[in-house]
N, CA, C and O atoms as a Tripos MOL2 file, in Angstrom:
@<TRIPOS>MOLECULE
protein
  208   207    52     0     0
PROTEIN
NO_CHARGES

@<TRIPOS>ATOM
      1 N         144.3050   69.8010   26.7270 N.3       1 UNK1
      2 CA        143.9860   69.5280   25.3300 C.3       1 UNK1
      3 C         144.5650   68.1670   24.9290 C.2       1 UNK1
      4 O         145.7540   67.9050   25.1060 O.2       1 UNK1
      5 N         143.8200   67.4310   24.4630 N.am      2 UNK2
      6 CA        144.1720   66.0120   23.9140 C.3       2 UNK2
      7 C         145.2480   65.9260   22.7490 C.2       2 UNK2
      8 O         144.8430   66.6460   21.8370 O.2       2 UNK2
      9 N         146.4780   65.3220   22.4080 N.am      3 UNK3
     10 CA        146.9330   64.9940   21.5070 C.3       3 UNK3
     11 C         146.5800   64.5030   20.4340 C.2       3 UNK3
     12 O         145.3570   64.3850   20.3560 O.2       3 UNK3
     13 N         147.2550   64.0950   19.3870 N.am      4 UNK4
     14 CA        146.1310   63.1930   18.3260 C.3       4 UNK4
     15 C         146.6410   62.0550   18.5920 C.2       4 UNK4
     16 O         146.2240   61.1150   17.9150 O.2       4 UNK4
     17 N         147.7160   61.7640   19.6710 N.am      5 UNK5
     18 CA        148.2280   60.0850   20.0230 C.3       5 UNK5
     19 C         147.0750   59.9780   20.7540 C.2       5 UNK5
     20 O         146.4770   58.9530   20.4280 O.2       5 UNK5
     21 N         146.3690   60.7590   21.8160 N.am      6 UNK6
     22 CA        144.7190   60.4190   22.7560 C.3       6 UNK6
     23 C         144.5150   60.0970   21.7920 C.2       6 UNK6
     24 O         144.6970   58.9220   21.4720 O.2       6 UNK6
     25 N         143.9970   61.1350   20.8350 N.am      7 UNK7
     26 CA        142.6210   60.8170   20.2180 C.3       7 UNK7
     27 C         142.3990   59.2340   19.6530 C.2       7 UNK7
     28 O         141.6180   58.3350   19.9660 O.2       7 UNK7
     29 N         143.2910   59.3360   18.8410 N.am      8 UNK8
     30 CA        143.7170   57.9050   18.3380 C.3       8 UNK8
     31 C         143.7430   56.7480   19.1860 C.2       8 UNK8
     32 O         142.9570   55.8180   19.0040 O.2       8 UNK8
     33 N         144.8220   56.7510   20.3400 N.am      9 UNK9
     34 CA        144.7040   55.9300   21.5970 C.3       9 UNK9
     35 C         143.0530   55.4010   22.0490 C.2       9 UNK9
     36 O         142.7750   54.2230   22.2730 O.2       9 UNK9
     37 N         142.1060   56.4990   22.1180 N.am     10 UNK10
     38 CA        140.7310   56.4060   22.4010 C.3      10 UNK10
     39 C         140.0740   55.5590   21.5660 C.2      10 UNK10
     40 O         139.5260   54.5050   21.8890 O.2      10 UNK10
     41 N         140.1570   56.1480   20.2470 N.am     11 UNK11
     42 CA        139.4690   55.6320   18.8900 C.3      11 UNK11
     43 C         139.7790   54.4050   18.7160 C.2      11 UNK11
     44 O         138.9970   53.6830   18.0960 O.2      11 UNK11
     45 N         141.0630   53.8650   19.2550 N.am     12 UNK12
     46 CA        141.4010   52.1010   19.2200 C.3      12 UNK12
     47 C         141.0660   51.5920   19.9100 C.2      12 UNK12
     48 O         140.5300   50.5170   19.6400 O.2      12 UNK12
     49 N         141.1670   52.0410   21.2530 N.am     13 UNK13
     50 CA        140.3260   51.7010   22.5870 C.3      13 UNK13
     51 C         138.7580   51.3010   22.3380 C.2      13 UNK13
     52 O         138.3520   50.1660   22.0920 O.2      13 UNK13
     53 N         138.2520   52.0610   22.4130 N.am     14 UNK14
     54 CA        136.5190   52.0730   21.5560 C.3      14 UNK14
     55 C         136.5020   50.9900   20.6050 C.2      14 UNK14
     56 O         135.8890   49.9880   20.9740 O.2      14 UNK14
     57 N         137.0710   50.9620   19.3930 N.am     15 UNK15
     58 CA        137.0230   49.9060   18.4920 C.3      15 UNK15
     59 C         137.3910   48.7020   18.4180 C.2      15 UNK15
     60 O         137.1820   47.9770   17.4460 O.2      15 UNK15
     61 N         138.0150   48.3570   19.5150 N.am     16 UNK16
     62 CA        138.7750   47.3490   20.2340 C.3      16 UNK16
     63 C         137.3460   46.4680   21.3230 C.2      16 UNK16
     64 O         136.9820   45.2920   21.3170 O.2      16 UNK16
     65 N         136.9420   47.4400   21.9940 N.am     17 UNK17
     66 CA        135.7020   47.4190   22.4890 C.3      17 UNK17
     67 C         134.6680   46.8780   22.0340 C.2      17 UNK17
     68 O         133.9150   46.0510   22.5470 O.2      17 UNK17
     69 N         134.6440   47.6440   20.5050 N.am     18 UNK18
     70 CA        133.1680   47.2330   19.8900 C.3      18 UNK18
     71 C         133.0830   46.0220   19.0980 C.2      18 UNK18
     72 O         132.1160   45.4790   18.5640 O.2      18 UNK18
     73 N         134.9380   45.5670   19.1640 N.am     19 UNK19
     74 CA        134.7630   43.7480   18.0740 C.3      19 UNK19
     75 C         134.5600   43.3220   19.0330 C.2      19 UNK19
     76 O         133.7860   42.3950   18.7940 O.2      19 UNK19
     77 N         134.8490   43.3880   20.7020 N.am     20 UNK20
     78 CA        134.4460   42.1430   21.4240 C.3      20 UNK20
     79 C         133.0130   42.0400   21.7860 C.2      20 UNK20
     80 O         132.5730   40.9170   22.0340 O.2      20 UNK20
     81 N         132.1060   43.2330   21.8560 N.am     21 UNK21
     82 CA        130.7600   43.3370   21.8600 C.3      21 UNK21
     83 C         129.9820   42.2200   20.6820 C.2      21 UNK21
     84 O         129.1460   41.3370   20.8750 O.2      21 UNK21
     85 N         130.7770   42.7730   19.1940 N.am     22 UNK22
     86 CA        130.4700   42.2470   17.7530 C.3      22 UNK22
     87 C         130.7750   40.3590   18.0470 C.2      22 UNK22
     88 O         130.1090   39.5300   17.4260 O.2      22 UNK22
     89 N         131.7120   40.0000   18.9270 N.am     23 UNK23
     90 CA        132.3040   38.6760   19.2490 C.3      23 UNK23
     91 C         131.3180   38.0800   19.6600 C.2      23 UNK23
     92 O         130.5470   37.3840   18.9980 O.2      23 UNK23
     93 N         131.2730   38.3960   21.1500 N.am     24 UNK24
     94 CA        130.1330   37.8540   22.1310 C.3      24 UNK24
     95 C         129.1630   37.9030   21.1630 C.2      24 UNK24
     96 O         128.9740   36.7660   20.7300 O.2      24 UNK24
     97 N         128.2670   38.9550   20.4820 N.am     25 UNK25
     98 CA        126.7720   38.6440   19.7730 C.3      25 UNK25
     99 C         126.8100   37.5270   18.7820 C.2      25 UNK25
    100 O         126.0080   36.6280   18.5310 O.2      25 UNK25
    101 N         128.0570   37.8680   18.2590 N.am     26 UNK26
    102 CA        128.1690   36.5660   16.7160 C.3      26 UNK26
    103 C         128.0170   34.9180   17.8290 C.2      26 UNK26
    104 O         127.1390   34.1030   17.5480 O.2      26 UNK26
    105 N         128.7930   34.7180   18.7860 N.am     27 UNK27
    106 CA        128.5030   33.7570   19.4480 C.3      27 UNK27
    107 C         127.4680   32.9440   19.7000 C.2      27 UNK27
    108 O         127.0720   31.8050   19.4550 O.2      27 UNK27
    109 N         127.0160   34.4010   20.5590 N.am     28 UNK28
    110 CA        125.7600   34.1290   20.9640 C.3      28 UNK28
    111 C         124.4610   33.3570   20.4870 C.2      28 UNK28
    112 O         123.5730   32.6510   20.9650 O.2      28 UNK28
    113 N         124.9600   34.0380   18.9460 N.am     29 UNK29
    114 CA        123.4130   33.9350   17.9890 C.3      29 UNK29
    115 C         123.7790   33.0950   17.4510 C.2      29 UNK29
    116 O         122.9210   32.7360   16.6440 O.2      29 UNK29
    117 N         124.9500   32.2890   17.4020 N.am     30 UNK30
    118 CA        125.1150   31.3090   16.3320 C.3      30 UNK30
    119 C         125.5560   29.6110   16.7260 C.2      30 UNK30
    120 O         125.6760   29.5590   17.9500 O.2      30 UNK30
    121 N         125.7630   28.5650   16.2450 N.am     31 UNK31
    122 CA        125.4940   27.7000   16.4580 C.3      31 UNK31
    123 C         126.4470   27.0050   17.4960 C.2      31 UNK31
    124 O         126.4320   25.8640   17.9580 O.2      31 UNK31
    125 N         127.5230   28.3860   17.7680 N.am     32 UNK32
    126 CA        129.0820   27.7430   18.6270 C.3      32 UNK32
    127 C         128.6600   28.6450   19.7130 C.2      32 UNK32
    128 O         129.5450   29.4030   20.1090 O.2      32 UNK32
    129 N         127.1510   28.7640   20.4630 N.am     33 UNK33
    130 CA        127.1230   29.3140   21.5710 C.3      33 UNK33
    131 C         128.1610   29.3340   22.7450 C.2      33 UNK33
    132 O         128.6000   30.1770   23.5280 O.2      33 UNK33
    133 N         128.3800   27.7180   22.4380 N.am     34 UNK34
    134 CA        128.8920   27.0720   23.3750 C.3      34 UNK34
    135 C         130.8380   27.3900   23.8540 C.2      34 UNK34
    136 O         131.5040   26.9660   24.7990 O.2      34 UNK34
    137 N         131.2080   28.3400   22.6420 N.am     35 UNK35
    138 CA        132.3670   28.3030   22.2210 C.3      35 UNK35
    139 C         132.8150   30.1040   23.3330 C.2      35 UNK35
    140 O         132.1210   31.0860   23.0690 O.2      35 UNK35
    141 N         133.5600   30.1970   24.0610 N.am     36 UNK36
    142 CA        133.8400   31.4890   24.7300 C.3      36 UNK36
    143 C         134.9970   32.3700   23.5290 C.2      36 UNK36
    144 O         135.9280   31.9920   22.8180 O.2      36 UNK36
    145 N         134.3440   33.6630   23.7890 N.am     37 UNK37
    146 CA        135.5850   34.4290   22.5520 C.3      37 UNK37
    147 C         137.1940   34.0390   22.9780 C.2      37 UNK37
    148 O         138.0190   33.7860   22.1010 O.2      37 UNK37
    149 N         137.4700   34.0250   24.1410 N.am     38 UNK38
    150 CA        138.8180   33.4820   24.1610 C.3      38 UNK38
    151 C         139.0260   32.1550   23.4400 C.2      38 UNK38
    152 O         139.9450   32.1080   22.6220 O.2      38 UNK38
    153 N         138.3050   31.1100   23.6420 N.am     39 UNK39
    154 CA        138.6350   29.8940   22.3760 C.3      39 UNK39
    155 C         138.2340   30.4360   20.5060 C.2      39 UNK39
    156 O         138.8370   29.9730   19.5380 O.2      39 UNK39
    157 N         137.1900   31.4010   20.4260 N.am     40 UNK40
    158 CA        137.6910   31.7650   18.9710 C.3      40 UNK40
    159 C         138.4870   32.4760   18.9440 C.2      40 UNK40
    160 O         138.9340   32.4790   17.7970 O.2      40 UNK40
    161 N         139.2270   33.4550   19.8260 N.am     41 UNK41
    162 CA        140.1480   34.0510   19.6100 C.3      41 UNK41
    163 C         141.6220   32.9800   18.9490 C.2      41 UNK41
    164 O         142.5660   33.3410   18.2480 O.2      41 UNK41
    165 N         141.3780   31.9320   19.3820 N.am     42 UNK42
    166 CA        142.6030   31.0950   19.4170 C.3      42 UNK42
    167 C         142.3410   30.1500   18.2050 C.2      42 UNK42
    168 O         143.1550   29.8950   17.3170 O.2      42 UNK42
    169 N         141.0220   29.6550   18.3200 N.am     43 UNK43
    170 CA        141.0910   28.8630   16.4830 C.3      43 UNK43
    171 C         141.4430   29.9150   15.7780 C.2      43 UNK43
    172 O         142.4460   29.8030   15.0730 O.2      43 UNK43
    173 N         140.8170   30.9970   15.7950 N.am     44 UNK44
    174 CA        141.5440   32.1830   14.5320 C.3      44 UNK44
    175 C         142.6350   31.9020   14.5400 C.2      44 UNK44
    176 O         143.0450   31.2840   13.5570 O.2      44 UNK44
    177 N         143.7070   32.2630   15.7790 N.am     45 UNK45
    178 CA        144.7450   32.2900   15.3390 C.3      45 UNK45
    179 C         145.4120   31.1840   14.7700 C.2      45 UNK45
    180 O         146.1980   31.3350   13.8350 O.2      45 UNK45
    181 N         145.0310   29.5410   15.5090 N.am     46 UNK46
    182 CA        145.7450   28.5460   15.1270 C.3      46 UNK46
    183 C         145.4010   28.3360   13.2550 C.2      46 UNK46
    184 O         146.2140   27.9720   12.4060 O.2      46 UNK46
    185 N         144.1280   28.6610   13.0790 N.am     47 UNK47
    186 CA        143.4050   28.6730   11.4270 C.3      47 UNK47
    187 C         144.6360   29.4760   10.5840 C.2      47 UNK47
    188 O         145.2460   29.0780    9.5920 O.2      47 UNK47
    189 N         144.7920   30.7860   11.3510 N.am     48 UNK48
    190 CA        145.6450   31.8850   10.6520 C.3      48 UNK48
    191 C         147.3110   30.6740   10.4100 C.2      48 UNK48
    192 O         147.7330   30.2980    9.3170 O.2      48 UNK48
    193 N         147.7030   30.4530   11.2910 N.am     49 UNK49
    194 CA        149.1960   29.9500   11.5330 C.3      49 UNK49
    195 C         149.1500   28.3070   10.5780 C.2      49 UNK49
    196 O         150.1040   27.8160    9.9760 O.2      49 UNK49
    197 N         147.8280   27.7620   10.6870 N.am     50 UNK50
    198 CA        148.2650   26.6470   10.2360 C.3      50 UNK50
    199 C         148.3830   25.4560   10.4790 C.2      50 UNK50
    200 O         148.0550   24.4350    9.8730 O.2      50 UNK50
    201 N         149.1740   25.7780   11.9760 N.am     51 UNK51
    202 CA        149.2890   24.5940   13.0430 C.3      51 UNK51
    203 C         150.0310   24.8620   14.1230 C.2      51 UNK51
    204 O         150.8570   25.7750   14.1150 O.2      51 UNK51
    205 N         149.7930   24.0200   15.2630 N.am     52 UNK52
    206 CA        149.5420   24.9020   16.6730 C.3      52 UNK52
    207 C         151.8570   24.7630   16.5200 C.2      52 UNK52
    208 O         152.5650   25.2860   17.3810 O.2      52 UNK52
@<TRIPOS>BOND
     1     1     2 1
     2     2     3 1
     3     3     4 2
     4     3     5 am
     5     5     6 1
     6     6     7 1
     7     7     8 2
     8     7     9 am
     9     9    10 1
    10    10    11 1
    11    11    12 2
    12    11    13 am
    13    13    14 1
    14    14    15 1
    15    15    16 2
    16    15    17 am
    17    17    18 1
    18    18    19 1
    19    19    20 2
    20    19    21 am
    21    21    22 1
    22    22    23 1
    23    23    24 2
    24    23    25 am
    25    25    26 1
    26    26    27 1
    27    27    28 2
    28    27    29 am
    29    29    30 1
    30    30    31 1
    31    31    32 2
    32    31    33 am
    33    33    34 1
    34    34    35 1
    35    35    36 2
    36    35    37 am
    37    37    38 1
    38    38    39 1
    39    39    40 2
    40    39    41 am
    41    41    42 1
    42    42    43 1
    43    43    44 2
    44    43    45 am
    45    45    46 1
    46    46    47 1
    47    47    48 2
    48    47    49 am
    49    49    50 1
    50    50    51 1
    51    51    52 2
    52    51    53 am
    53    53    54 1
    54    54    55 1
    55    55    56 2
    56    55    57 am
    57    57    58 1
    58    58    59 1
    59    59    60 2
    60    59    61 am
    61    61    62 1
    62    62    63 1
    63    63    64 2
    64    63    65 am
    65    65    66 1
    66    66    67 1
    67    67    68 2
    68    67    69 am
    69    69    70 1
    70    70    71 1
    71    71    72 2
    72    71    73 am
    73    73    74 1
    74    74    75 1
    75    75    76 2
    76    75    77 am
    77    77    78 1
    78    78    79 1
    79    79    80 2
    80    79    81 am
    81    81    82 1
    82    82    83 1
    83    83    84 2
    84    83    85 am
    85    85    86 1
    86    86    87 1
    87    87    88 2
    88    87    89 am
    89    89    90 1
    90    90    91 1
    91    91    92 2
    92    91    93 am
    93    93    94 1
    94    94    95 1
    95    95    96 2
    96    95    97 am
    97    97    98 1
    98    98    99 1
    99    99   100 2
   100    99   101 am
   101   101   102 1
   102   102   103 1
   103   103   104 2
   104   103   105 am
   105   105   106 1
   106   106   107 1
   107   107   108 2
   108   107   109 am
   109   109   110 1
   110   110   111 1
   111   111   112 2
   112   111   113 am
   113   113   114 1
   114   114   115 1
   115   115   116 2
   116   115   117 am
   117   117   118 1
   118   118   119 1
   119   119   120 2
   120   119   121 am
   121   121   122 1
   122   122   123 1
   123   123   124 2
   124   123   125 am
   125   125   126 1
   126   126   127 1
   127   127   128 2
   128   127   129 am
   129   129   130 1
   130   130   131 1
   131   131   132 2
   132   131   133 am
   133   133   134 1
   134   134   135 1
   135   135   136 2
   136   135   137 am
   137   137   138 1
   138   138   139 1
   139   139   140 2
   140   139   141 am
   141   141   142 1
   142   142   143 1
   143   143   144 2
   144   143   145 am
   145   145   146 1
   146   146   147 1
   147   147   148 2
   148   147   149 am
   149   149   150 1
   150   150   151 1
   151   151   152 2
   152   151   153 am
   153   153   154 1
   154   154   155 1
   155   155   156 2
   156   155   157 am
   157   157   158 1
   158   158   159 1
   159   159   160 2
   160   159   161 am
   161   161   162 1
   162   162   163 1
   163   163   164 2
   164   163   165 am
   165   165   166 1
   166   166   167 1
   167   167   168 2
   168   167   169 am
   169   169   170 1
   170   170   171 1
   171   171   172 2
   172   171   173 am
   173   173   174 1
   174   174   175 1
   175   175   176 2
   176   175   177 am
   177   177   178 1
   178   178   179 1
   179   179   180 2
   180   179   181 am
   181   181   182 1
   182   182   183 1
   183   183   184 2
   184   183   185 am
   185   185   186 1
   186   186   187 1
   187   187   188 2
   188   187   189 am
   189   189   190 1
   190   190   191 1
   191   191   192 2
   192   191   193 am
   193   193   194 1
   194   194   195 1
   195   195   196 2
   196   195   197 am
   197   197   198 1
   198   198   199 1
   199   199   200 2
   200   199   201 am
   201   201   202 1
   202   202   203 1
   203   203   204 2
   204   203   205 am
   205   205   206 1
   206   206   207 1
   207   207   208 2
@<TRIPOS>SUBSTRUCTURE
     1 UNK1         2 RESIDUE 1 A UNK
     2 UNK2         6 RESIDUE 1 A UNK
     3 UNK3        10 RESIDUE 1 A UNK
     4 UNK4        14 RESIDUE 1 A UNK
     5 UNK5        18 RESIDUE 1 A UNK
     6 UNK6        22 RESIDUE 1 A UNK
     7 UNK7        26 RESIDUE 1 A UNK
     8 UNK8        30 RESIDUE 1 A UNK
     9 UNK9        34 RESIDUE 1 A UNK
    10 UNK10       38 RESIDUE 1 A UNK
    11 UNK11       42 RESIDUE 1 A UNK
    12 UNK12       46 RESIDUE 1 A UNK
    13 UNK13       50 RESIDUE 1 A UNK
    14 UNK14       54 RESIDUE 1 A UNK
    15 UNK15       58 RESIDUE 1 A UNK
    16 UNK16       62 RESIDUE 1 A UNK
    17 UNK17       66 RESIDUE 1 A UNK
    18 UNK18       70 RESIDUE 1 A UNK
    19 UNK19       74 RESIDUE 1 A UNK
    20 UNK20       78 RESIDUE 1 A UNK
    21 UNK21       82 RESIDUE 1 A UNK
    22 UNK22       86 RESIDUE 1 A UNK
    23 UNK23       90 RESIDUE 1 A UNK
    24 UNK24       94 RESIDUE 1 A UNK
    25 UNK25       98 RESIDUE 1 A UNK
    26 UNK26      102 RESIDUE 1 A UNK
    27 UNK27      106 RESIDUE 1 A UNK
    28 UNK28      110 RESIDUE 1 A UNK
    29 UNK29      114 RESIDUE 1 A UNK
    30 UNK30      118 RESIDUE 1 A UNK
    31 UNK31      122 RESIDUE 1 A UNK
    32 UNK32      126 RESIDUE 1 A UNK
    33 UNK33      130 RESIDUE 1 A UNK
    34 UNK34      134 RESIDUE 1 A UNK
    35 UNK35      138 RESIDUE 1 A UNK
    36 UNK36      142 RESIDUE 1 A UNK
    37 UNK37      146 RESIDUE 1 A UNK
    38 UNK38      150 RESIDUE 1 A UNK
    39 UNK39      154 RESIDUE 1 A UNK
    40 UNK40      158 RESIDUE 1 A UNK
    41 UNK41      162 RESIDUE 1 A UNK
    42 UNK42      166 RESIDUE 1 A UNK
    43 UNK43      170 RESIDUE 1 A UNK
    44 UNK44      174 RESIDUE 1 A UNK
    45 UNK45      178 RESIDUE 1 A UNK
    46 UNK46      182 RESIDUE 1 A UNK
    47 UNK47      186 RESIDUE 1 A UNK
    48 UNK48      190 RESIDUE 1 A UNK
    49 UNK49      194 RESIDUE 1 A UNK
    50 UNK50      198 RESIDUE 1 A UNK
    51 UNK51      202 RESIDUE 1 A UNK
    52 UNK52      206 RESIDUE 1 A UNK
């Protein structure tokens, strides 16, 4: 029988899953084809912080 730390564990897992699916498509379709989610992963963050 699963805990509710699984269940949960799963449910983040999965949703964790489905922004990088949501990543890659936004990419894809948009004008920073050219851009891999690991480099937006990182303007986000540098955008978030400010400066590197």
């Amino acid at each position: 029988m699963k805990t509710d730390f699984d269940k949960v564990n799963e449910w983040l897992i999965q949703l964790f899953h489905d922004f990088m699916i949501l990543e890659e498509q936004f990419l894809k379709d948009s004008a920073y084809s050219d851009v891999t989610v690991k480099e937006l992963q990182i303007l986000t963050l540098v955008h978030t912080l400010g400066t590197c």
